[in-house]
C-alpha positions in Angstrom: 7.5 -15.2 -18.0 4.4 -13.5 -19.4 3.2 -16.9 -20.2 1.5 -18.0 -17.2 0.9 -21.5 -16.2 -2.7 -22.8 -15.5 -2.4 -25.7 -13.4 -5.0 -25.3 -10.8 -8.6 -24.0 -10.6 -10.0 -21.5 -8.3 -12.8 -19.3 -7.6 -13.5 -16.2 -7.9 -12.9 -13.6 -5.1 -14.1 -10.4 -4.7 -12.3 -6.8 -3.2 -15.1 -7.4 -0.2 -15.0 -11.5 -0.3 -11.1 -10.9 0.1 -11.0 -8.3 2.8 -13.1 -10.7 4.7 -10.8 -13.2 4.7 -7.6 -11.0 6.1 -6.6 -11.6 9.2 -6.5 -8.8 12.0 -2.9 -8.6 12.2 -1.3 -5.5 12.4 1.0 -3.5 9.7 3.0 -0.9 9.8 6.3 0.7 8.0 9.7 2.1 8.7 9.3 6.0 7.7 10.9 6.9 4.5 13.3 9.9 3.9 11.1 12.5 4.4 9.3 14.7 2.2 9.0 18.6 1.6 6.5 19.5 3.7 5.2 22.6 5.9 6.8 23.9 9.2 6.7 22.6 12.5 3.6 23.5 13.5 1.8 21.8 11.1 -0.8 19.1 11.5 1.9 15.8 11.8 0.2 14.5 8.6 2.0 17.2 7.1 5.6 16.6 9.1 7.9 14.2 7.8 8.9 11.2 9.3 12.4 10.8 11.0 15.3 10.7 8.0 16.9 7.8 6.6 20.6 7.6 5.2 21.3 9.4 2.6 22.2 6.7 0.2 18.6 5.5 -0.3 17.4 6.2 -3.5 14.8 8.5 -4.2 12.4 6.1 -5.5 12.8 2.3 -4.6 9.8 0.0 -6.5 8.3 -3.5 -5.5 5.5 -5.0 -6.3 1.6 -6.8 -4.4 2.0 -10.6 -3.7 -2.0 -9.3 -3.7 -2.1 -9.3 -7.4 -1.4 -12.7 -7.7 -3.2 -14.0 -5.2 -6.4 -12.3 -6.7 -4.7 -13.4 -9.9 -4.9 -16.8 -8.3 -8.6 -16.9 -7.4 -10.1 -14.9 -10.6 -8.1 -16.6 -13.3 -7.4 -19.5 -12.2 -4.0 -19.3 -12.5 -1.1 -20.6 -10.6 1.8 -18.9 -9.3 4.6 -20.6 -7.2 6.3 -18.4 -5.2 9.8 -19.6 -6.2 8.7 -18.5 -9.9 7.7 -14.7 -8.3 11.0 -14.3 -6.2 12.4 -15.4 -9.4 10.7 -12.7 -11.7 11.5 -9.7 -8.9 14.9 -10.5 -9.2 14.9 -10.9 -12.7 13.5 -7.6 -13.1 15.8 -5.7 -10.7 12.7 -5.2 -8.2 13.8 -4.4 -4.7 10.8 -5.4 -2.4 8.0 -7.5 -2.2 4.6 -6.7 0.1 2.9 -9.5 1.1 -0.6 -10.2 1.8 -2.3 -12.7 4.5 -3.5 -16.1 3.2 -0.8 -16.2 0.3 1.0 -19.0 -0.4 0.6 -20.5 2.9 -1.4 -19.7 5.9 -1.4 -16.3 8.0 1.4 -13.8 9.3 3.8 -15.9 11.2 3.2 -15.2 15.0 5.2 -12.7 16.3 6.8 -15.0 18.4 7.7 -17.6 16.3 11.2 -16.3 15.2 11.9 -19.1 13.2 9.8 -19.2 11.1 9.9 -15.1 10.2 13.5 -15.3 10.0 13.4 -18.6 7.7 10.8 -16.3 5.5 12.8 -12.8 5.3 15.8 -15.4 4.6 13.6 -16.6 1.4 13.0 -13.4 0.0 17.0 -12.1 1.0 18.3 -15.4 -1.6 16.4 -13.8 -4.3 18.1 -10.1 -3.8 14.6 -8.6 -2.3 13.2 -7.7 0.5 9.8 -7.5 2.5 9.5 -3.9 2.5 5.6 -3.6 3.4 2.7 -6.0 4.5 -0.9 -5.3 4.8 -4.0 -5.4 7.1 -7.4 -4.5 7.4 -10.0 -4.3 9.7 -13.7 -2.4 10.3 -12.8 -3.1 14.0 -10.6 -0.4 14.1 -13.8 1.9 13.5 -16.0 0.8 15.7 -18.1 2.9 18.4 -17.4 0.2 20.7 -13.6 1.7 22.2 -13.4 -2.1 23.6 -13.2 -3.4 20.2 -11.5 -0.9 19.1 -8.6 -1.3 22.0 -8.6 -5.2 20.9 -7.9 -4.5 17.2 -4.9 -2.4 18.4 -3.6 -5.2 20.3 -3.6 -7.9 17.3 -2.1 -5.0 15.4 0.7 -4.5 18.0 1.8 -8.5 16.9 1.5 -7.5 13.3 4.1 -4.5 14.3 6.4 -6.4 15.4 6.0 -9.5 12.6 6.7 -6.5 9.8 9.8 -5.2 12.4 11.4 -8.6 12.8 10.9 -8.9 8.7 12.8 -6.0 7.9 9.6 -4.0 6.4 9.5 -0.6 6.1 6.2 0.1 4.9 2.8 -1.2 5.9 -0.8 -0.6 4.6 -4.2 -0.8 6.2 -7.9 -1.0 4.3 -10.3 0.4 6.5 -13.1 -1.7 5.3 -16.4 -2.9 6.4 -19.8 -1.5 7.8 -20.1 1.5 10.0 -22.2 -0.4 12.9 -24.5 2.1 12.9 -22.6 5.1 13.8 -22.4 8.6 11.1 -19.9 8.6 9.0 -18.5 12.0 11.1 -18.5 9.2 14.3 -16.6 6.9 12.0 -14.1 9.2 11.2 -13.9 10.0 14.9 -13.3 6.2 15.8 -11.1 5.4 13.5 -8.7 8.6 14.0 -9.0 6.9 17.9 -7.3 3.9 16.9 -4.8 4.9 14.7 -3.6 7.7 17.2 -2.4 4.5 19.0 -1.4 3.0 16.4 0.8 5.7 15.7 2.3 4.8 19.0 2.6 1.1 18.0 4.7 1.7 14.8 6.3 4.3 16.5 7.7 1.4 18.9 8.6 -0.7 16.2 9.9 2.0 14.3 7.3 1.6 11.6 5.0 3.9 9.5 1.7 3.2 8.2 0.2 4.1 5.5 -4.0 4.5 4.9 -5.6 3.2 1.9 -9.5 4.3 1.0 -11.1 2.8 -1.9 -14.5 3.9 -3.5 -16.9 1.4 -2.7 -15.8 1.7 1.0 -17.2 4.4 3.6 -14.8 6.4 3.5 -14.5 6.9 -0.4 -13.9 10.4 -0.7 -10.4 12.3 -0.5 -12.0 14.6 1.9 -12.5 11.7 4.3 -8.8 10.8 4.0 -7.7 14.4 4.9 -9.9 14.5 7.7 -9.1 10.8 8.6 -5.2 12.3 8.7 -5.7 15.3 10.6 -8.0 14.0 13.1 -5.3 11.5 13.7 -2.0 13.8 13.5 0.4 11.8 13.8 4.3 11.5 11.9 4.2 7.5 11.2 0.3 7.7 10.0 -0.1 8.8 6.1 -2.2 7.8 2.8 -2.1 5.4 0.3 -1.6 7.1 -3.4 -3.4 4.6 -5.6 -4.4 6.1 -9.1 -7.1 3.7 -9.7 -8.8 4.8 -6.9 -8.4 8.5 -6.8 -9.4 8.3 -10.4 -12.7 7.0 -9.7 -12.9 9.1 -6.6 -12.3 12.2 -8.9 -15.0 11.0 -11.7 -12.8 9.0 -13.7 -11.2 11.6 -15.6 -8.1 9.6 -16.0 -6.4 12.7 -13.7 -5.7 11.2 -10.2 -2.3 13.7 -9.7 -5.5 16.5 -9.3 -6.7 14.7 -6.2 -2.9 13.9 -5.3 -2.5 17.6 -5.5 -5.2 18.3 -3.4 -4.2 15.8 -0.9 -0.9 16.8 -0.7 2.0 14.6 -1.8 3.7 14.9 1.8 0.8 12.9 3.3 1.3 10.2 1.1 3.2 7.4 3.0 3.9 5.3 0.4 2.2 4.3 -3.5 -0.1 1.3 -4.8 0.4 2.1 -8.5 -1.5 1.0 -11.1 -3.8 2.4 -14.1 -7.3 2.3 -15.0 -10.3 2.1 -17.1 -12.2 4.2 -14.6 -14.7 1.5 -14.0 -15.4 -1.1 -11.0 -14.1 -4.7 -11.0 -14.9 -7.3 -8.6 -15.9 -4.9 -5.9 -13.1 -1.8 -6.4 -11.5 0.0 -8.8 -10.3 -2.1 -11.7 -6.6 -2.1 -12.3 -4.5 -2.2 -15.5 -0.8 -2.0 -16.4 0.7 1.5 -16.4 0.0 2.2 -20.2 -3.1 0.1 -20.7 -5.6 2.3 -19.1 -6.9 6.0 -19.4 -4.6 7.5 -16.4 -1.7 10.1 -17.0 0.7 8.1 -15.8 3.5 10.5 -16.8 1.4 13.2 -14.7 1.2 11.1 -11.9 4.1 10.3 -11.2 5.5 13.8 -12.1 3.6 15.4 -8.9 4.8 12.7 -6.5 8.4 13.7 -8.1 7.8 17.7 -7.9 5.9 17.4 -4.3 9.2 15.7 -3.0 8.3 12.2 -2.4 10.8 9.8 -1.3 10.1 6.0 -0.7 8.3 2.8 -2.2 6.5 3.1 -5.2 4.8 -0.6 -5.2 3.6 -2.1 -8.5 -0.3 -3.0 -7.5 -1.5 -6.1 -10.1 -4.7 -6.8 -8.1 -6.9 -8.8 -10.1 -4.8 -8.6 -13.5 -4.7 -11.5 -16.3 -1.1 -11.7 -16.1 0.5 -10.0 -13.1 3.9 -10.6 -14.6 3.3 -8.4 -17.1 1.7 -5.9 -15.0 4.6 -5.6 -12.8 7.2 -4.9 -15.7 5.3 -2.5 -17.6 5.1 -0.8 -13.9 8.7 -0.9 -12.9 9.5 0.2 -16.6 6.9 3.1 -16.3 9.0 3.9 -12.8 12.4 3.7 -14.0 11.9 5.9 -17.1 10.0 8.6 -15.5 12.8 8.8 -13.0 15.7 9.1 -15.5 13.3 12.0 -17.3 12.6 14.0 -13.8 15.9 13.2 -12.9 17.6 14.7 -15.8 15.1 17.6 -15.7 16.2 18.3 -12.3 19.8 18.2 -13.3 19.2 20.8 -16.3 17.2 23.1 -13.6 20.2 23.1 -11.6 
């Protein structure tokens, strides 16, 4: 299935040109078996999440309807969806995220429980499941608290959309413009709203999980530490994508450093991918595991050390072949698992 079919044109589309065209829907994600992290009275960022059964696996994979939706509008390619709930199953994947605007229209409305139950019934005939979708938003940043109130509400729909769906996990972009405020008054905004929308997923029982990228505002590791601990709450963590903490950490090809520094028990759940180090299409370009300058082994050693239990989602944004992006991920996955997971055993 690396052979992809090119049966209808499309445009290009880039990171900013795509976050425009999201809707403002909430997302948010059932919390994961927790991690190792400090006592109780550390900052909640740093507290995990209330426990899951203890037959989950330690690491579970999926992979970005994203990637071939950018896949879509860059290369103009085609992808039916039956062919991709074909491939997941295929290749043993166990949950999809999805993305607004692909293959047809928006989030259903939370209301309309036919239609989300006719779409989580899709994805349960191919063996997978819709473990995380995502959202954006530079509403949610604001100085206006009006605005800001109003983003929380449309979220609140989305909430409930990803509980009715059977998600567990849920990422927001916070991208756009500051609207004149400093970027210490955009920190301070944005902490505002997702303090209540801590409250929202708690509600739904969802967590959700933070995602900076270099050319937004908040581009530094730094601001997502501060962006966690100003908001301090359980269900509110980071995204761990390599491609961007590489190019946040001067493209070294070393992302687990700025992993390290962040702490793997903030992380609520992974976007992985490699990289070149270099910007494509408005954001860090991404590569299958293997194909760029990342220590992929590395990486994925530190989320394993620091404890991390959850999704570890195959990101093929803007790839050639998204297919083969996706395998050479879950096959990266898989066989660092069985060599930490032996290593542990040996230890023992």
């Amino acid at each position: 299935m690396s052979t992809l079919p090119d049966r209808r044109a499309r445009t290009g589309c880039s990171r900013s040109d795509f976050l425009r065209s999201l809707a403002v829907t909430g997302a948010g994600a059932l919390a994961l078996t927790p991690n190792r992290v400090a006592g109780a009275d550390a900052p909640a960022s740093l507290r995990p999440g209330p426990a899951v059964s203890g037959s989950q696996r330690r690491w579970r994979t999926a992979f970005g309807l994203n990637g071939f939706q950018s896949s879509e509008q860059v290369f103009k390619l085609t992808f039916p969806l039956w062919e991709v709930l074909e491939f997941a199953q295929q290749e043993g994947f166990e949950g999809i995220e999805l993305v607004p605007d692909w293959v047809k229209g928006f989030y259903p409305d939370p209301k309309d429980d036919r239609r989300i139950r006719s779409l989580r019934d899709l994805f349960a005939r191919y063996n997978v499941k819709v473990f995380s979708i995502q959202t954006s938003g530079q509403e949610a940043f604001q100085a206006d608290r009006a605005v800001r109130a109003a983003w929380g509400e449309r979220c609140r729909g989305g909430a409930e959309v990803a509980r009715k769906l059977g998600g567990e996990c849920g990422g927001f972009w916070p991208g756009g413009g500051l609207g004149g405020q400093t970027l210490d008054q955009g920190i301070e905004s944005l902490a505002w709203s997702l303090r209540e929308m801590g409250r929202i997923v708690t509600d739904a029982e969802l967590l959700l999980s933070v995602e900076i990228e270099p050319p937004f505002v908040f581009n530094r590791i730094e601001h997502l530490i501060r962006i966690l601990d100003a908001t301090d709450h359980p269900r509110v963590k980071g995204m761990f994508d390599p491609s961007h903490f590489d190019l946040m950490s001067g493209s070294r090809g070393k992302p687990h450093e700025l992993l390290e520094q962040l702490g793997v028990q903030r992380v609520g759940y992974v976007h992985f991918t490699d990289t070149d180090g270099t910007i494509f299409n408005g954001t860090s370009k991404h590569l299958p595991a293997g194909d760029g300058h990342i220590d992929v082994a590395r990486a994925l050693e530190v989320l394993w050390q620091g404890g991390y239990e959850g999704w570890i989602m195959v990101d093929p944004w803007m790839t050639p072949d998204p297919y083969d992006a996706c395998r050479k991920g879950r096959l990266a996955i898989e066989g660092a698992r069985r060599r930490l997971t032996g290593r542990t055993r040996n230890a023992e």
